[in-house]
Residue frames as a rotation matrix with the C-alpha (Angstrom) as fourth column:
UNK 1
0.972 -0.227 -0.053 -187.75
0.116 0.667 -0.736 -133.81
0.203 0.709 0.675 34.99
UNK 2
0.688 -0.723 -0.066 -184.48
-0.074 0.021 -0.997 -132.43
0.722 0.691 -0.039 35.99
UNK 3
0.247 -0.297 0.922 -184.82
-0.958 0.070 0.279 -133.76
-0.147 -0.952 -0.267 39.34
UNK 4
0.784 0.491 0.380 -185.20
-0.553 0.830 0.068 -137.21
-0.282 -0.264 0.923 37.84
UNK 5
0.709 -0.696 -0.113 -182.10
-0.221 -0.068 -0.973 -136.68
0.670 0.715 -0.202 35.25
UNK 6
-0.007 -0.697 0.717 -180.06
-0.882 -0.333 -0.333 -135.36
0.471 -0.635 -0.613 38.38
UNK 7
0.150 -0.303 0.941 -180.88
-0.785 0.542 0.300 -138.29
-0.601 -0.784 -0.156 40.61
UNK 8
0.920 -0.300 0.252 -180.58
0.342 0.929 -0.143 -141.19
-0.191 0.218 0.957 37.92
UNK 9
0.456 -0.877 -0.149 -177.14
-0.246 0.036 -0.968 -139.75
0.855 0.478 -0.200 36.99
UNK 10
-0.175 -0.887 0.427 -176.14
-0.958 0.052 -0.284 -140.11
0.230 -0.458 -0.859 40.49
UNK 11
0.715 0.308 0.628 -177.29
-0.483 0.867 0.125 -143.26
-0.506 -0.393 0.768 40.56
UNK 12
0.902 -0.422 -0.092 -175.26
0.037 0.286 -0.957 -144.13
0.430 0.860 0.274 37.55
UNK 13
0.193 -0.974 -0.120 -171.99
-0.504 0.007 -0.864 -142.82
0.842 0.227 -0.489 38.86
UNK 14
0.254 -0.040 0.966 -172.59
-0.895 0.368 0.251 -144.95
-0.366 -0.929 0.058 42.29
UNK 15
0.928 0.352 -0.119 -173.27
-0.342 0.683 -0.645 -147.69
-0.146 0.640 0.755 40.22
UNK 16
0.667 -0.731 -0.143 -169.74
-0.187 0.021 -0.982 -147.07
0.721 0.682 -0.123 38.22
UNK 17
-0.282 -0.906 0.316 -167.54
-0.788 0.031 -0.614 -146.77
0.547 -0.422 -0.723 41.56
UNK 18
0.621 0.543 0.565 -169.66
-0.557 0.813 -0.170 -149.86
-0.551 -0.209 0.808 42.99
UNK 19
0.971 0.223 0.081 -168.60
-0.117 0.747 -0.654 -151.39
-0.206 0.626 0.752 40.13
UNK 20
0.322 -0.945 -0.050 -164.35
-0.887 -0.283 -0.365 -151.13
0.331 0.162 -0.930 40.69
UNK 21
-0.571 -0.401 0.716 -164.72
-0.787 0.517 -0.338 -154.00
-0.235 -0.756 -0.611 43.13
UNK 22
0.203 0.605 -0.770 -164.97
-0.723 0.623 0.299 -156.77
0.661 0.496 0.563 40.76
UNK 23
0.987 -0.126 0.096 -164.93
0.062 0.865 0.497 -160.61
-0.145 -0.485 0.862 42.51
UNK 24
0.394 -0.889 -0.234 -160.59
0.820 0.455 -0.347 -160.57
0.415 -0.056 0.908 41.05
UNK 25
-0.074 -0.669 0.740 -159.74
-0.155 -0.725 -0.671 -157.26
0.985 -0.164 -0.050 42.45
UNK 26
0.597 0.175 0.783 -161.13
-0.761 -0.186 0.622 -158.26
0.255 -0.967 0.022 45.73
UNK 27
0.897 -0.423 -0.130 -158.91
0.408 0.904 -0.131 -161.67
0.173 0.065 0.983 45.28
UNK 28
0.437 -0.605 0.665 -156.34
0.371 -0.552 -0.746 -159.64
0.819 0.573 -0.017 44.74
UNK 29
-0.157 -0.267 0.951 -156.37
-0.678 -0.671 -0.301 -157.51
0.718 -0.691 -0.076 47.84
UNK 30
0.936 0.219 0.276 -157.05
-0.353 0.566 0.745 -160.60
0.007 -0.794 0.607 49.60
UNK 31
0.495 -0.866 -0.072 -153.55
0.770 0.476 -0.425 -162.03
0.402 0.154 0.902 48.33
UNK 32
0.245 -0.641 0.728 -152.00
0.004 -0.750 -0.661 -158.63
0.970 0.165 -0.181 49.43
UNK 33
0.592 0.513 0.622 -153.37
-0.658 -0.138 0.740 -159.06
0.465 -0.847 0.256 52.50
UNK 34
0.842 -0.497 0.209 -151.64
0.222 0.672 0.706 -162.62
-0.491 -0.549 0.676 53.52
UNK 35
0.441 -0.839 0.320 -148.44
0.424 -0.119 -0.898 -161.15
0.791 0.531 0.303 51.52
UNK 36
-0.319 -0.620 0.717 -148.28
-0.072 -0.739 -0.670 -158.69
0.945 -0.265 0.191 54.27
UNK 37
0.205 0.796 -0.570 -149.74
0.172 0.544 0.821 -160.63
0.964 -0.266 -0.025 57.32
UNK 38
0.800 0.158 -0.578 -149.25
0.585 0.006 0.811 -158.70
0.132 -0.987 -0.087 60.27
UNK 39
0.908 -0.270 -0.320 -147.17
-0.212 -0.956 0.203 -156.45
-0.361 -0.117 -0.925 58.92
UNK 40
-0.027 -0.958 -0.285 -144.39
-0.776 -0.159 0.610 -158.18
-0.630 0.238 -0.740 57.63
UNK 41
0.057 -0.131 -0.990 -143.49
-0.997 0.052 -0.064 -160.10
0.059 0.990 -0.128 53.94
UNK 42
0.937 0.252 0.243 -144.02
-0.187 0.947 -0.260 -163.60
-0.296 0.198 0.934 53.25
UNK 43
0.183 -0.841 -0.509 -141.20
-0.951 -0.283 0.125 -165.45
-0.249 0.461 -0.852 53.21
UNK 44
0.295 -0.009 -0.955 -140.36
-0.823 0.506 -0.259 -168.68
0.485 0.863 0.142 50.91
UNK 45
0.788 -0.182 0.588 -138.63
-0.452 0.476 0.754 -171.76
-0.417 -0.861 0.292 52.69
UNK 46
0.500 -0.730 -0.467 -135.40
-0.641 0.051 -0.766 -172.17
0.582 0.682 -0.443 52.04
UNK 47
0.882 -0.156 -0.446 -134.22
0.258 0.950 0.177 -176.30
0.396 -0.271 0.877 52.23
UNK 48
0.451 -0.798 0.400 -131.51
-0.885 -0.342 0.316 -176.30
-0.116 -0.496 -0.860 54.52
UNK 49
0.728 -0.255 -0.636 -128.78
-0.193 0.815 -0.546 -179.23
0.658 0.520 0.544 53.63
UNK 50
0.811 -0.502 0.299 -126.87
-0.396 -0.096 0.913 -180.51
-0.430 -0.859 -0.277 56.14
UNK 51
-0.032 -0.822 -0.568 -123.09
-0.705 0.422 -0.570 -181.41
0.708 0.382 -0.593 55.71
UNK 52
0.683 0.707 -0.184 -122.46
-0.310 0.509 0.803 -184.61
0.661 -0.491 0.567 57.06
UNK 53
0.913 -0.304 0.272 -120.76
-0.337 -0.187 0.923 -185.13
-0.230 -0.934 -0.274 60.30
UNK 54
0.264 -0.858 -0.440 -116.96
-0.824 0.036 -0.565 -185.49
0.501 0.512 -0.698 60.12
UNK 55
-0.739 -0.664 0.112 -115.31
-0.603 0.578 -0.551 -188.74
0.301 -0.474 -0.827 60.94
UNK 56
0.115 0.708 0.696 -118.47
-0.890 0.385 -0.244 -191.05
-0.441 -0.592 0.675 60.98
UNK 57
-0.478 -0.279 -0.833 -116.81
-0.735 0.646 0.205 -194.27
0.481 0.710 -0.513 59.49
UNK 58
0.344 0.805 0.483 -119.33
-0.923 0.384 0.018 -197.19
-0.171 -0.452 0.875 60.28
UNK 59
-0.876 -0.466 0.127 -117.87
-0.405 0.852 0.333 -200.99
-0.264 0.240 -0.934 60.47
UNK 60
0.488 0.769 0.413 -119.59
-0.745 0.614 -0.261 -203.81
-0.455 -0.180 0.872 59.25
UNK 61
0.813 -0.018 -0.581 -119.23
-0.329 0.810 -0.485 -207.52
0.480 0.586 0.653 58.68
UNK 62
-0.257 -0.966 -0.038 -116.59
-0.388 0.139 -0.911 -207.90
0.885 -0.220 -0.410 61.18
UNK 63
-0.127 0.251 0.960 -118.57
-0.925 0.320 -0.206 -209.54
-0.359 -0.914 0.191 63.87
UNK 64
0.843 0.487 -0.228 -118.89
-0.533 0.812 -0.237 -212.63
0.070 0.321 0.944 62.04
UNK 65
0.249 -0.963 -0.106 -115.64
-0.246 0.043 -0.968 -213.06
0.937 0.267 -0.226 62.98
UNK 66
0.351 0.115 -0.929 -114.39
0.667 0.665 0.334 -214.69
0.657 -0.738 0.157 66.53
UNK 67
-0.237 -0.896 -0.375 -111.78
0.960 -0.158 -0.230 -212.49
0.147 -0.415 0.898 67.34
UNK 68
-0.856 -0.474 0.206 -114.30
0.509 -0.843 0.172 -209.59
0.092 0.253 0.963 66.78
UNK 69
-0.536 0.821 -0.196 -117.37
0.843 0.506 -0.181 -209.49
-0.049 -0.262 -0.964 68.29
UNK 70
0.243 0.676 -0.695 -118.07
0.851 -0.493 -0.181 -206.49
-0.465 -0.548 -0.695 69.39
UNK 71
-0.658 -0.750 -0.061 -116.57
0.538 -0.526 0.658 -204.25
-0.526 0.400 0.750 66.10
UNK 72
-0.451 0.388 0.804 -119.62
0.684 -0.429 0.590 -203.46
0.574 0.816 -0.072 63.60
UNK 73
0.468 0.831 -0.301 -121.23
0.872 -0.489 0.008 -200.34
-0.140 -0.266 -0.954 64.12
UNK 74
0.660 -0.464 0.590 -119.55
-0.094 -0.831 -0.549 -196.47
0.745 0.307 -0.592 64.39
UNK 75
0.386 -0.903 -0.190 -116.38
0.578 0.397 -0.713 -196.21
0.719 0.165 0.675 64.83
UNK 76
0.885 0.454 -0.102 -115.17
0.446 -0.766 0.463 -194.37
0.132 -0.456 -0.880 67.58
UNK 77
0.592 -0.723 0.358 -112.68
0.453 -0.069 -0.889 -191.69
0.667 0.688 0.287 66.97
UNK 78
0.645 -0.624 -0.442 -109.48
0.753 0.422 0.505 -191.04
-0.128 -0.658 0.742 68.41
UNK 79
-0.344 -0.920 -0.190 -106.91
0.078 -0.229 0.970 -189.91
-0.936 0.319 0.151 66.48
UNK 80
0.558 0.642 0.526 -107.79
0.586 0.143 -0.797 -188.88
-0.588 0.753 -0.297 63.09
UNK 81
0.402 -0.546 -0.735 -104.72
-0.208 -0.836 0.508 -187.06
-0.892 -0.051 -0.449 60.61
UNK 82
0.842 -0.253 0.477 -102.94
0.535 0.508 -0.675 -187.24
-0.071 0.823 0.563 57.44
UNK 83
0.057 -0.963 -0.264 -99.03
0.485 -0.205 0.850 -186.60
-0.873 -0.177 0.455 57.09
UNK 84
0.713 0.309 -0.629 -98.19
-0.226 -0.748 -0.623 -183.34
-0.663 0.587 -0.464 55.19
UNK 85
-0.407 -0.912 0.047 -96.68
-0.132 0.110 0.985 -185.11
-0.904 0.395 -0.165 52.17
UNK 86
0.384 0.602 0.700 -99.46
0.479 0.519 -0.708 -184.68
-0.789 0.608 -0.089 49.25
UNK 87
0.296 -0.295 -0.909 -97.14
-0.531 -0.842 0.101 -184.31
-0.794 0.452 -0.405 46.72
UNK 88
-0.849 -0.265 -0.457 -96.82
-0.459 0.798 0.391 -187.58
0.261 0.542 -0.799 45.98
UNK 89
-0.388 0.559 -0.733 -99.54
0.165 0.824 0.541 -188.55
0.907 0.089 -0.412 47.33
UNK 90
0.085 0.028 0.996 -100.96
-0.901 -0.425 0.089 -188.81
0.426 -0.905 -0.011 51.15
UNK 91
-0.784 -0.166 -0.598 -100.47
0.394 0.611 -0.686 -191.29
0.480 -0.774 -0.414 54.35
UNK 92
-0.154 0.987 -0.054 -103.74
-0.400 -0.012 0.916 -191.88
0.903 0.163 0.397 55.92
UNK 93
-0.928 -0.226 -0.297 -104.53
0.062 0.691 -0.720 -192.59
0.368 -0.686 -0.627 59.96
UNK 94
-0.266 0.713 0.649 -107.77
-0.832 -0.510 0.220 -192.84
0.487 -0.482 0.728 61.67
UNK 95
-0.719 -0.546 -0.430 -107.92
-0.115 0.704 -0.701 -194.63
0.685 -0.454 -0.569 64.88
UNK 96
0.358 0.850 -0.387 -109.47
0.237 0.319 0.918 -195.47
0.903 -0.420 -0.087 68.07
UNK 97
0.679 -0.230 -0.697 -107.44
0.728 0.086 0.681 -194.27
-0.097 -0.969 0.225 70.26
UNK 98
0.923 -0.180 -0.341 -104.86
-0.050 -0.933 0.355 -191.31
-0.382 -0.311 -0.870 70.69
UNK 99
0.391 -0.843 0.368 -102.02
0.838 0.162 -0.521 -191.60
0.380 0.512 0.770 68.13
UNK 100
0.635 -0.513 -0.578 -99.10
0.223 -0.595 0.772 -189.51
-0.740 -0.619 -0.263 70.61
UNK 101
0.900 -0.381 -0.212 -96.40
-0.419 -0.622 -0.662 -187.63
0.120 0.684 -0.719 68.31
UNK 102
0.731 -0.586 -0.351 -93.17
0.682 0.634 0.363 -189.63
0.010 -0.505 0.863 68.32
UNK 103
0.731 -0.511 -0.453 -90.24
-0.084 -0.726 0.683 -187.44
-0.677 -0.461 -0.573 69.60
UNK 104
-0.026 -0.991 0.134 -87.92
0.290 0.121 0.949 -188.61
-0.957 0.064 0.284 67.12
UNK 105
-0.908 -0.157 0.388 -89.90
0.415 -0.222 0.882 -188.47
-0.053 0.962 0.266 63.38
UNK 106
-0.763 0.636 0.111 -93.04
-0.643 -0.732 -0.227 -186.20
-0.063 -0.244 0.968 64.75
UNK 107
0.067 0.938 0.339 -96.46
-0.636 0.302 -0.710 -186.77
-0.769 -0.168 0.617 63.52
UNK 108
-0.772 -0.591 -0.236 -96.36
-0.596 0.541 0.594 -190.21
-0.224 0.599 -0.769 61.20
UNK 109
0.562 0.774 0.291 -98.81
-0.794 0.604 -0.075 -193.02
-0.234 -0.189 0.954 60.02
UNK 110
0.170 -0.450 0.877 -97.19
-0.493 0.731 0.471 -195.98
-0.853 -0.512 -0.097 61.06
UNK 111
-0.025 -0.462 -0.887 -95.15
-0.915 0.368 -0.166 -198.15
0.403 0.807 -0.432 58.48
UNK 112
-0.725 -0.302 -0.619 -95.71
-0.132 0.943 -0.305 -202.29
0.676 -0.139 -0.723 59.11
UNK 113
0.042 0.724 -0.689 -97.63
0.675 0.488 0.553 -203.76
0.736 -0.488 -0.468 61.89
UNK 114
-0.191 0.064 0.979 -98.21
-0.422 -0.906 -0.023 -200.68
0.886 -0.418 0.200 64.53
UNK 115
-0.908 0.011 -0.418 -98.45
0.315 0.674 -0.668 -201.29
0.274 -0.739 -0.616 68.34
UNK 116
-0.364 0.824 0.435 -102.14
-0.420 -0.561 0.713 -200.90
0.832 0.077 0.550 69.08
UNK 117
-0.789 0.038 0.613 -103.50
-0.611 -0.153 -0.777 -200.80
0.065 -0.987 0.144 72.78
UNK 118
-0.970 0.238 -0.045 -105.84
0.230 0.963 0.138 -203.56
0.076 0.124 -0.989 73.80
UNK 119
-0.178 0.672 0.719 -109.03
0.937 0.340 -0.086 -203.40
-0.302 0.658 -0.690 71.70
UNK 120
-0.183 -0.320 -0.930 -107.72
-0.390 -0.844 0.367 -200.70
-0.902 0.430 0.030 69.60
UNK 121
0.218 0.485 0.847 -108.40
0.657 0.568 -0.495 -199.97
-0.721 0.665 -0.195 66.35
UNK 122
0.106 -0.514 -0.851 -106.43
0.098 -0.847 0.523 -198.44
-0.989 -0.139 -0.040 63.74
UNK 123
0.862 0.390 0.324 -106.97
0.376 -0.060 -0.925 -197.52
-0.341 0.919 -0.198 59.90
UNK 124
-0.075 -0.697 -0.713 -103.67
-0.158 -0.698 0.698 -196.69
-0.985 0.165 -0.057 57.86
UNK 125
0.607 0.507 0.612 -103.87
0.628 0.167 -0.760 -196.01
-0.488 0.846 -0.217 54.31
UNK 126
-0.145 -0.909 -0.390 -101.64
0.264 -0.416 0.870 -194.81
-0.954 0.024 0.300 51.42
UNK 127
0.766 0.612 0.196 -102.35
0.288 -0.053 -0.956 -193.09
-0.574 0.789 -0.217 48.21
UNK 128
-0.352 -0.934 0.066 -99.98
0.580 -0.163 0.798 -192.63
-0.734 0.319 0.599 45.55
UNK 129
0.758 0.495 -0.425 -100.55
0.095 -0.728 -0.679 -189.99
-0.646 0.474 -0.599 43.24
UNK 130
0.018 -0.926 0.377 -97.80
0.983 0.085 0.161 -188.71
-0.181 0.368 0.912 40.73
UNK 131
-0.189 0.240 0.952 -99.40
0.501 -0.811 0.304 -185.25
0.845 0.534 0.033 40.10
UNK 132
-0.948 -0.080 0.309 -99.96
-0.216 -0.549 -0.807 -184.82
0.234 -0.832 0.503 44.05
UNK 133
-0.495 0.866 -0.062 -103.39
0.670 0.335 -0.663 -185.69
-0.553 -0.370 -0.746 46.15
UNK 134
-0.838 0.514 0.183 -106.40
-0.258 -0.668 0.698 -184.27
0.481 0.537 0.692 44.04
UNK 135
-0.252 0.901 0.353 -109.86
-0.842 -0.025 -0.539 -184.05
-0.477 -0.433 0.765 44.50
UNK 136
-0.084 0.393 -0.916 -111.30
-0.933 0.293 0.211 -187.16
0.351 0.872 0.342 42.97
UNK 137
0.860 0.412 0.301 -112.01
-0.494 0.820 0.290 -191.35
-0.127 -0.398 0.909 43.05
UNK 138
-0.284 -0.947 -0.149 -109.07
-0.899 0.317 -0.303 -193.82
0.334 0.048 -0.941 44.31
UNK 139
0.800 0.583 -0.139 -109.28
-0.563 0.811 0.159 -197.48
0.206 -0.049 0.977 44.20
UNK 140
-0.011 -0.999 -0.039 -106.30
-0.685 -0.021 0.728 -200.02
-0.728 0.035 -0.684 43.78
UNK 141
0.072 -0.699 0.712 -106.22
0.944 0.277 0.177 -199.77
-0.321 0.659 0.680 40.61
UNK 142
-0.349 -0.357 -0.866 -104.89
0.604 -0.793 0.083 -197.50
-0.717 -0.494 0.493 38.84
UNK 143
0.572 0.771 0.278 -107.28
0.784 -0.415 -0.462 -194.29
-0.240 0.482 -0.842 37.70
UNK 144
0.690 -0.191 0.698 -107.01
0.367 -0.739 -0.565 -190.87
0.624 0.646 -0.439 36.51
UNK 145
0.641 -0.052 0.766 -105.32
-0.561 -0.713 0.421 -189.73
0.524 -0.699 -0.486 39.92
UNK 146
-0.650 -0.760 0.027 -103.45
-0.682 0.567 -0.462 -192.37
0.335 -0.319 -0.887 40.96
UNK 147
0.295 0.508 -0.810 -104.27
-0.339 0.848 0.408 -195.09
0.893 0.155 0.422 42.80
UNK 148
0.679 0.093 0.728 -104.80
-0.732 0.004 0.681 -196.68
0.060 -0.996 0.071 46.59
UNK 149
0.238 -0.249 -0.939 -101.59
-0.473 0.815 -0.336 -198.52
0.848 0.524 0.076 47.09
UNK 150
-0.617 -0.199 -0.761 -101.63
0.554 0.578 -0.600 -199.92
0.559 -0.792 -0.246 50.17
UNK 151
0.017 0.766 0.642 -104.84
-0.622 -0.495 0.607 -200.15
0.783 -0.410 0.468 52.74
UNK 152
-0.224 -0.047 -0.974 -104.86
0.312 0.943 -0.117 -202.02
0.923 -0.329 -0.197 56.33
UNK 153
0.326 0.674 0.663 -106.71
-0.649 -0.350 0.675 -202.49
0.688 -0.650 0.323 59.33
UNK 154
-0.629 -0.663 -0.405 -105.20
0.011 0.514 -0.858 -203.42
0.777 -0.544 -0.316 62.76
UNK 155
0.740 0.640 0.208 -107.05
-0.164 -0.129 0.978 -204.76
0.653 -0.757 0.009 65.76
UNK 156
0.457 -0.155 0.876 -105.42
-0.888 -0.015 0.460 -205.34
-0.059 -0.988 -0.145 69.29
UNK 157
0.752 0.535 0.386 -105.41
-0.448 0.843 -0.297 -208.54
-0.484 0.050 0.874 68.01
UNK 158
-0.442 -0.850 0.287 -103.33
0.276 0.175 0.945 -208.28
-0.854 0.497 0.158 64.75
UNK 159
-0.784 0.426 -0.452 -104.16
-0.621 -0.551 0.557 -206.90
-0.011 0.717 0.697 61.21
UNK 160
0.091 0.937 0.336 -107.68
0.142 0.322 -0.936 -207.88
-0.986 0.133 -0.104 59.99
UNK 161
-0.390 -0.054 -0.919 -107.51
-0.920 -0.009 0.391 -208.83
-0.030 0.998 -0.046 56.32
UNK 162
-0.564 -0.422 0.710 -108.64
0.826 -0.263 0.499 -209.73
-0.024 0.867 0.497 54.04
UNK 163
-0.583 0.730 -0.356 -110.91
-0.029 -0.457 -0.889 -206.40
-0.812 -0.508 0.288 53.82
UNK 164
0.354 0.917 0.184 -113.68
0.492 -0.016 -0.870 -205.59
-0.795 0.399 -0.457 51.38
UNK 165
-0.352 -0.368 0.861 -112.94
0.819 -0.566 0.093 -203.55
0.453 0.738 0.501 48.01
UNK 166
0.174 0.036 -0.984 -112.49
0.630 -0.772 0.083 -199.79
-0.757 -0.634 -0.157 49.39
UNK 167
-0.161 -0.232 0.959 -112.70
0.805 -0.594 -0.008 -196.88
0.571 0.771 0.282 47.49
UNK 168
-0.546 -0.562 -0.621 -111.60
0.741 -0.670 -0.045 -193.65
-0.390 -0.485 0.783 48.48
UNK 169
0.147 0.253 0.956 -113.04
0.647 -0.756 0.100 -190.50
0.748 0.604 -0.275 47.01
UNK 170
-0.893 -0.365 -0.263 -111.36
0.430 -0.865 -0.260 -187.23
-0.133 -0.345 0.929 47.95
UNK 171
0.282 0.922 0.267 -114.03
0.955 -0.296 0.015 -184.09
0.093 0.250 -0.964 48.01
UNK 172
0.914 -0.222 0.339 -111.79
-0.270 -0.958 0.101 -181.01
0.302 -0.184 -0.936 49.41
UNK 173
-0.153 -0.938 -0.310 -108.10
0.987 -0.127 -0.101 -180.34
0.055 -0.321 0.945 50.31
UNK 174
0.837 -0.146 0.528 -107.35
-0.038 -0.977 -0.211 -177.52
0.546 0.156 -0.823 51.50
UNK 175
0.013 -0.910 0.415 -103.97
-0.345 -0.394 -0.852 -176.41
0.939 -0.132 -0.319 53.84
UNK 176
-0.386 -0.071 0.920 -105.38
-0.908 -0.146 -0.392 -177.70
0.163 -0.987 -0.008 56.91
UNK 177
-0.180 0.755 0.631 -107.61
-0.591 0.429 -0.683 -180.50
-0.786 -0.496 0.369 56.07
UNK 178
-0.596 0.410 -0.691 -109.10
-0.703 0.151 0.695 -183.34
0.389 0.900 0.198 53.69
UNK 179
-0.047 0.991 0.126 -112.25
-0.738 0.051 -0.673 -184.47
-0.674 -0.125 0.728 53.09
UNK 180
-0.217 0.289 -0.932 -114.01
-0.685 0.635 0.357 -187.68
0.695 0.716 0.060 51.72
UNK 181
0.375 0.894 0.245 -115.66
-0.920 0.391 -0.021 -190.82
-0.114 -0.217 0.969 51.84
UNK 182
-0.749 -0.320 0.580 -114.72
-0.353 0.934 0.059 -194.53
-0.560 -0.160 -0.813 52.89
UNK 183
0.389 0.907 0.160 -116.65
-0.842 0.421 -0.337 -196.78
-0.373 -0.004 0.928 51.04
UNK 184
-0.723 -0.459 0.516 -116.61
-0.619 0.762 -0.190 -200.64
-0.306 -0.457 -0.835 51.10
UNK 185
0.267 0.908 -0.323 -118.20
-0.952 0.300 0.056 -203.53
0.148 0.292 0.945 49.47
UNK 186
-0.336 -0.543 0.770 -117.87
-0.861 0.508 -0.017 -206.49
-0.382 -0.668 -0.638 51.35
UNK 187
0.236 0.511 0.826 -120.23
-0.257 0.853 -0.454 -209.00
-0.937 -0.105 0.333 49.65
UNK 188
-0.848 -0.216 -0.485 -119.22
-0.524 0.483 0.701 -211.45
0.083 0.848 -0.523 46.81
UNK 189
0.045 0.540 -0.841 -121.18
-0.847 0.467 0.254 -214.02
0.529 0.701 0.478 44.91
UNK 190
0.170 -0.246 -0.954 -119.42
0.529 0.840 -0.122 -216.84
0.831 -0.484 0.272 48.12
UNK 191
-0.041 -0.547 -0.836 -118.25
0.999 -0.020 -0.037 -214.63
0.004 -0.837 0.547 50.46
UNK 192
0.993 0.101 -0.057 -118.46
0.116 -0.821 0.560 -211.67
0.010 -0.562 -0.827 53.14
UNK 193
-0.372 -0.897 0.237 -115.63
0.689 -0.438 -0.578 -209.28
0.622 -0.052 0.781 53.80
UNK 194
0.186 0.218 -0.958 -115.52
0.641 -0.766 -0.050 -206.71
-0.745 -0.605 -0.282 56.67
UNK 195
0.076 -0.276 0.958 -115.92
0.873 -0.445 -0.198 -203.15
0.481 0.852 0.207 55.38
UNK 196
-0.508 -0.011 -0.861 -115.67
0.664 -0.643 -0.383 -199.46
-0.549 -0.766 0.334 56.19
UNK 197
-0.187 0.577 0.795 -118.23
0.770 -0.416 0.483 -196.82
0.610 0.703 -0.367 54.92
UNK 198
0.624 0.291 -0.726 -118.38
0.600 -0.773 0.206 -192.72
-0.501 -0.564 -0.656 55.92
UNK 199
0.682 -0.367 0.632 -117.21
-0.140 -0.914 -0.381 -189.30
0.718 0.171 -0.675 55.75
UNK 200
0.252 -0.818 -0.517 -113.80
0.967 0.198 0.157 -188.48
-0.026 -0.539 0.842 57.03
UNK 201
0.856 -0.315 0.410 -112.17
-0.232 -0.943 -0.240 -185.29
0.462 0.110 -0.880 57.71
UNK 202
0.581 -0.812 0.053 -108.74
0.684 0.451 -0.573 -185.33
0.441 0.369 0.818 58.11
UNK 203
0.709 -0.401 -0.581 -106.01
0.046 -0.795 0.604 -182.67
-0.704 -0.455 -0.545 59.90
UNK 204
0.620 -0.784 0.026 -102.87
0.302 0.208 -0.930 -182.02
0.725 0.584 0.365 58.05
UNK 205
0.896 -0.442 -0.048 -100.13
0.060 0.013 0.998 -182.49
-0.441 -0.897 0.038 60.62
């Protein structure tokens, strides 16, 4: 009898350590398992956002035009800068083509009809501010920040106007640079206007 005692108890405690490895611990150690999958640690995926490219200002609506066939699409840059006055405000240039320093009043964005090299293409813009250039939205009229008072596009040709409604929107200043976005709505309810629409980056010269 106290062979039978002896062997059902060890049957019992087989039983008991049998019985550690229920169906969720073995889940368990299966999850540990692909945690550590070859030796090293699961890691999450982390979305990577891209910033978008600087100076990608895209024409459109300006081939419908005689004198301009061959304008809609991305712009190709040149010359790209803003004059270091954003205390009042800033002076806006982004061209096609190499804007040279003039020897007499340095770096400048042209005032009136600029000379522009044949099928050139040259963007000058002016914000007025009273509080200085800020981050924020500029139109022409006037908002919280001031307000876009003078915008104009020159071909080879001569200015292109009338243009689309343009809005401006600043995103960063810093000491060297500003950032923001062209944007441009060219269709009415009768009528097309040429527009411009992208990210800019700026120098401060």
């Amino acid at each position: 009898m106290k062979v039978f005692y002896s062997v059902l108890g060890l049957l019992i405690v087989l039983a008991m350590g049998c019985g550690d490895a229920t169906p969720e611990t073995q889940a368990e150690n299966t999850e540990d398992a692909a945690v550590v999958a070859d030796g090293h640690e699961e890691v999450t995926p982390v979305e990577v956002v891209e910033e978008p490219a600087d100076n990608e200002i895209m024409l459109s609506g300006f081939n419908r035009e005689d004198n301009y066939p061959d304008l809609d699409g991305l712009m190709e840059i040149g010359s790209a800068f803003a004059e270091d006055r954003l205390s009042s405000g800033a002076n806006f240039l982004i061209s096609t083509y190499e804007v040279e320093e003039d020897p007499q009043f340095g770096w400048s964005v042209p005032v009136g009809v600029p000379s522009v090299p044949e099928d050139g293409l040259i963007l000058t813009c002016r914000i007025s501010a009273s509080d200085g250039l800020q981050v924020g939205e500029y139109t022409s009229d006037d908002g919280e920040f001031g307000r876009i008072s003078n915008i104009a596009l020159f071909h080879s040709s001569g200015r292109i106007n009338p243009l689309g409604s343009t809005t401006i929107v600043v995103t960063e200043i810093t000491d060297e640079y500003i950032k923001g976005v062209i944007r441009g709505v060219g269709e009415t309810e009768y009528q097309q206007f040429p527009t411009l629409n992208g990210p800019f980056k700026l120098d401060i010269l």
